[in-house]
C-alpha positions, 0 to 999 in steps of 0.5 A: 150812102145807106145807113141803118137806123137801130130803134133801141127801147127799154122793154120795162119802159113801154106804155101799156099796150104798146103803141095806140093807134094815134102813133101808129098812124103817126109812124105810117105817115113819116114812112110814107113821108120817107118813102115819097123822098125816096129815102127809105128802102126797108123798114121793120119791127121786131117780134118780140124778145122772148121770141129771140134767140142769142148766139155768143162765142167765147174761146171758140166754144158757142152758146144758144140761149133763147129768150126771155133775156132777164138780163135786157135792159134795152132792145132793139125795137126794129130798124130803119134802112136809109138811101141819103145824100149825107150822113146828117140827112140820115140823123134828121129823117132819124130824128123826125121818126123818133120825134113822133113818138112823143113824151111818153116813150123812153126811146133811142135811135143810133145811126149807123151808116153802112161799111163801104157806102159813101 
């Protein structure tokens, strides 16, 4: 089954210069770790917000805003798309991406297995 991995973050709630070269190496292990398992089929950050672009539909009338969104107070950062055996494997390869991360980034996962894989 394929679940995607959204990585959820507040933007206020970054370090500093973003991620430092130790949790880059950090992260490049657990994909390669991921890839050698053979549970990872695609992963990727996310430019950022401001680079963006939000299409709402109301009433049938569409609206195209583009960014910076004053109003965002979480974002997705980038994703993970897994091949696993179980939804469980997908919520412990999940948490071991976001365990590297360590204490000082306020950061979320959320799960989602995708429609019409079982």
């Amino acid at each position: 089954m394929r679940h995607l991995v959204l990585i959820r973050l507040d933007p206020n709630q970054v370090p500093e210069g973003g991620p430092d070269e130790d949790l880059i190496a950090k992260v490049n292990d657990i994909i390669e770790e991921m890839t050698k398992a053979g549970v990872l089929l695609d992963t990727a950050g996310l430019r950022p917000i401001e680079e963006g672009t939000r299409i709402r539909q109301s009433g049938g009338t569409q609206t195209v805003v583009d960014g910076p969104f004053t109003e965002s107070k979480e974002i997705i950062g980038g994703y993970l798309l897994l091949q696993t055996r179980s939804p469980e494997e997908a919520a412990e390869w999940a948490s071991r991406f976001l365990r590297v991360h360590g204490p000082e980034w306020e950061i979320e996962v959320e799960v989602r297995q995708l429609e019409g894989q079982n």
